[in-house]
N, C-alpha and C positions, 0 to 999 in steps of 0.2 A: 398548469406550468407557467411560468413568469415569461417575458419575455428573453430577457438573459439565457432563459435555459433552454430555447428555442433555437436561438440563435450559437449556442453550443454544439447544438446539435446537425444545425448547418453548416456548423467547421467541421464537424468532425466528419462531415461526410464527404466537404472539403478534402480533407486530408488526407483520404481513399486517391485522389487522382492525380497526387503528388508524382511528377516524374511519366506522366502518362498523358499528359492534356497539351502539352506545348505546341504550339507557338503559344497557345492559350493557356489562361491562368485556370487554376483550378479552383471551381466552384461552387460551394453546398447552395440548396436552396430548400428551404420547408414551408409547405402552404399549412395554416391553421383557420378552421372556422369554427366560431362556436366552444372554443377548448379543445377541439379531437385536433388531429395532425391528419387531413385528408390526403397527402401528397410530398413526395421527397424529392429530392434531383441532384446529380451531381452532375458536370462535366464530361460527357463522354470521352475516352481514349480518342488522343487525335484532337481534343478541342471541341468536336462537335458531333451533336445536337449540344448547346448549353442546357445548364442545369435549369432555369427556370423553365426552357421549351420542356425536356423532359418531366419536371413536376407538374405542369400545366396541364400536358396529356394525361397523367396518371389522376391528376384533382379533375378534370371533367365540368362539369355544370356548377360539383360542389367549390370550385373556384370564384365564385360569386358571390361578392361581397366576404370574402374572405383576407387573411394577413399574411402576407410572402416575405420570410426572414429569409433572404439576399447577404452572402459575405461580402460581394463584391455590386458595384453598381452596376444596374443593368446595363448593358448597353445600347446604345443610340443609332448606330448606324448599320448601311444595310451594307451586310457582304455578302460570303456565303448563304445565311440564312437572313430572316429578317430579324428587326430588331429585338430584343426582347423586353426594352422598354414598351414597346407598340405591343406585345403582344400579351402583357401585364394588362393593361389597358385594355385590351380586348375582351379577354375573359372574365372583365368584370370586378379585377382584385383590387379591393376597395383602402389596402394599409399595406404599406410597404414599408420595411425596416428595413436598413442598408448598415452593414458593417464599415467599411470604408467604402471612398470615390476611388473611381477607377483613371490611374495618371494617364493610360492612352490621348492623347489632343481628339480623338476622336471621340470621346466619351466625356471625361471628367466633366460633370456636371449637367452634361446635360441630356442624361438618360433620366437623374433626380429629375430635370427642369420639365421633361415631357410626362412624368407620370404626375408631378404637381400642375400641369396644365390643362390636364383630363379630370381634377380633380381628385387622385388619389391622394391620399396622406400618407408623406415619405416622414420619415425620422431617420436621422443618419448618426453615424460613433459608435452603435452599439457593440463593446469589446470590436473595437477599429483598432488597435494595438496588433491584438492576436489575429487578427486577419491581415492587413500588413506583414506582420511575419509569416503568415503561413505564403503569402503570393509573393515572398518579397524575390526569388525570384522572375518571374512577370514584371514585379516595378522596376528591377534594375535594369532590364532591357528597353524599359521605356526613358527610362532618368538618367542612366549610365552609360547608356547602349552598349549593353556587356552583360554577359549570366554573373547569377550571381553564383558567388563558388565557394565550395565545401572545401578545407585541408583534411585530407584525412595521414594521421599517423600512426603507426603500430610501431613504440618502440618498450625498452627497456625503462626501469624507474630511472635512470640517469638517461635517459633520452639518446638507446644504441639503436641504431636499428640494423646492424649487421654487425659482424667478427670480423677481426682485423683480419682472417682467410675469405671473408664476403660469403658466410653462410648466412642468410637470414630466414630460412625458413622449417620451423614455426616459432615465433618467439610469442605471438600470442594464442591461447586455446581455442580448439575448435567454436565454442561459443561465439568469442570475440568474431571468428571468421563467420558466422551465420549473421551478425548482427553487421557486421561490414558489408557481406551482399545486402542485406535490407538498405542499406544506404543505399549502393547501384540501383536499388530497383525504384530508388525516389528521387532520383536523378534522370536529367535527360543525358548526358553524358560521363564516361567515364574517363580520366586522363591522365597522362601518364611522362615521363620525358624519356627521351632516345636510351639513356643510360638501364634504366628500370625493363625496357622493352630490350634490351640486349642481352642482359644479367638473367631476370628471372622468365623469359620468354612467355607472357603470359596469353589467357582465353579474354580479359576481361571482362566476364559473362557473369550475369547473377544467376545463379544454379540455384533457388530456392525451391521447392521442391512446388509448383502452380506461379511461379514470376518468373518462368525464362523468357515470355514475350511480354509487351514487345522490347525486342532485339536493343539496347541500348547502343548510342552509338560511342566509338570507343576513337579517341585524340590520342595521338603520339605526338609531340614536341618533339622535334626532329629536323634541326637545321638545315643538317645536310644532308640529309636522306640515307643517314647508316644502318637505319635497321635491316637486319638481312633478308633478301627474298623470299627465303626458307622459314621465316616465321611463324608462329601459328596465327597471329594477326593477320598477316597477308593470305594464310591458307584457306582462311574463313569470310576474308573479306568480300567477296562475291553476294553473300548471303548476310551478311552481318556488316550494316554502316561504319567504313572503318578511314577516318582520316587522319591525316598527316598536315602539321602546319611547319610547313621548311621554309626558310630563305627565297628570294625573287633569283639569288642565284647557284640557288642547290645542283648538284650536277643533272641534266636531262635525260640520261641513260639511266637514272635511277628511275627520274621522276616516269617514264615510260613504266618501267619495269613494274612498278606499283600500281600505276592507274590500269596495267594489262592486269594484273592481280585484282580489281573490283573496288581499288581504295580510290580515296579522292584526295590529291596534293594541294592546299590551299597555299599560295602562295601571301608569304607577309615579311614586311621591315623587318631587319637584321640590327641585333646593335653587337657590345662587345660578349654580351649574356649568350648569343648564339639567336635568338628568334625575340622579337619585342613582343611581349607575353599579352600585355593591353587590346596589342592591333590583332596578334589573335584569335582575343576573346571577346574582341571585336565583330571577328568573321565568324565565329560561333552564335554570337547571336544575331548577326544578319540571314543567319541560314537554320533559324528557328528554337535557337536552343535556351534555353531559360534558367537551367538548373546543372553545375558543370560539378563532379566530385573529383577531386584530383586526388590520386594516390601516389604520388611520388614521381620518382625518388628525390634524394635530400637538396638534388640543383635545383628542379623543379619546383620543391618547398622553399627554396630559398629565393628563388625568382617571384615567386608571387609574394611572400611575404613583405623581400623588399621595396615591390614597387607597392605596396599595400593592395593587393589585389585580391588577397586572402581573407573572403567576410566572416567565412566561419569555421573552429575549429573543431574535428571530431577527432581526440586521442586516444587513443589505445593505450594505458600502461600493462603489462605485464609485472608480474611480482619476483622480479631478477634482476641483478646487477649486472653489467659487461663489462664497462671500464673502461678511460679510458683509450683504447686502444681497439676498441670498436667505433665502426662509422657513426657520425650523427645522425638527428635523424633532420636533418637543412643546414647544409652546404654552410662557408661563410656570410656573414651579412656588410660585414665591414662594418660593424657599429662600433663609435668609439664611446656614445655620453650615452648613460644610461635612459637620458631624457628621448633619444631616438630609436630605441627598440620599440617594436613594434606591440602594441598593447591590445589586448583582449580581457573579455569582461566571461565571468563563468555564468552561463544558464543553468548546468546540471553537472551533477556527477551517478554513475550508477553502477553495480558491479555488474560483470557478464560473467559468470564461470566463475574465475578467478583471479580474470583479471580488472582492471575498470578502466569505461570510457568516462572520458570527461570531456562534456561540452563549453564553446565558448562563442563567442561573438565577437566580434571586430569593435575597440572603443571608440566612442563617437570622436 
């Protein structure tokens, strides 16, 4: 096998720990000696062991003078565990291929600069595109200081997402709804605004039948701390990480009522929007989160859009009209020149059922 197709192979194992690894990025590793594959690794749930400690262990002695395709560069410094630049080097692995550098200040370069000091031979780029996107989560917490975030929408071909009576549920087929929890489940959070957690009361759980843990944690956009006590978010919130980002001056009888419920009130800047979305998702990734899916509703879409906060988009069309006289599916934007709507590039399109999602990206 080529190298290329090595290093495929430690995305793809990558991309097993999507939504599972955070604060830490998720990361394949494959040890080769001799043409066999002695040893695989991913990122344990939680971040840790890293994927190379766990290959290292499973490669053994046969890790000597062998090739470690690395998606991400190892790292450098000592935290929790020790480095695994250092422990590359230890075991003897004599070629290392790196997908991309890793943008932490604690790493970036110079996990490569200690395993080229011990003499190993690093090569870096190898498909660094697709591993980028696969952590780009990870990078935006280091670059943006912010998760990077999912839009998710389920609406109608003319883009309804409810009847002028505010029935919306199900406008797309069971399918679509199986392949929506798959998003939760590759996500560290799931999020939502005050209006959506009032109207359709939800679990925001991925129910997939082997992905109910771990427990994703679940954001309500919430000013003013309307959502009702009686919720089924607050009901579960004990058990199930459930917070709230309201205003510095939300009422404090609420903000009690809710943190006696198991939830946590993160308190952030107010503008005219009801809560500044940024600072936020700000405090979302100061508290570990890397990977944010937002599902609505349409202020909440329209809030991230505007401020361009919205990296990527997963739509739902269904194959139905509304018209009209059904809700959108994001709020107004106030755009007047078509040069300021907010622009996405498509990665995919695919059917589910019967409906299709269509994927997109945020244009550069």
């Amino acid at each position: 096998m080529s190298d290329a197709a090595h290093m495929r192979a430690a995305l793809a194992l990558a991309r097993r720990g999507l939504g599972l690894t955070a604060p830490n990025p998720a990361v394949g590793c494959v040890i080769v000696r001799e043409g066999r594959v002695v040893a695989r690794g991913v990122t344990a749930p939680g971040g840790r062991p890293h994927a190379e400690t766990i290959a290292l262990a499973m490669a053994g002695a046969a890790a000597r003078g062998a090739t470690a395709y690395v998606t991400l560069e190892p790292c450098a410094h000592h935290g929790k565990s020790p480095p695994c630049a250092e422990a590359l080097v230890e075991a003897g692995i004599a070629r290392v291929v790196v997908a991309t550098r890793d943008p932490d200040p604690r790493v970036d370069g110079a996990g490569i600069a200690r395993l080229r000091a011990a003499g190993v031979v690093v090569e870096e780029g190898l498909l660094g595109p697709e591993a980028t996107t696969l952590n780009e989560g990870f990078f935006a917490t280091v670059t943006l200081n912010r998760p990077m975030v999912t839009l998710k929408l389920a609406s109608t071909l003319d883009g309804r997402i409810a009847t002028h009576a505010g029935e919306s549920r199900w406008i797309t087929g069971e399918a679509a709804r199986r392949v929506a929890h798959l998003l939760r489940y590759r996500h560290d959070a799931v999020m939502i605004g005050v209006g959506t957690a009032m109207t359709d009361n939800p679990d925001l759980t991925c129910r997939l039948p082997g992905m109910e843990e771990p427990a994703k944690v679940r954001v309500v956009v919430d000013s003013h701390l309307r959502t009702p006590l009686t919720a089924r978010l607050l009901a579960t919130a004990s058990r199930i990480p459930t917070w709230f980002l309201a205003r510095h001056d939300a009422d404090a009888g609420r903000r009690r009522g809710m943190e006696q419920a198991g939830a946590m009130v993160i308190s952030v800047p107010g503008n005219e929007a009801g809560v500044d979305l940024a600072a936020g998702l700000a405090a979302l990734g100061e508290r570990g989160v890397t990977r944010v899916l937002a599902e609505g509703g349409a202020g909440l879409a329209a809030g991230l859009l505007r401020a361009g906060l919205a990296d990527r988009l997963a739509w739902f069309h269904a194959p139905a009209v509304m018209g009209g006289d059904g809700f959108p599916a994001s709020a107004p934007l106030g755009t007047e020149l078509l040069a300021a709507m907010p622009r996405f590039v498509r990665e995919g399109a695919f059917s589910v059922g019967d409906d299709m999602l269509t994927e997109f990206r945020r244009a550069a």
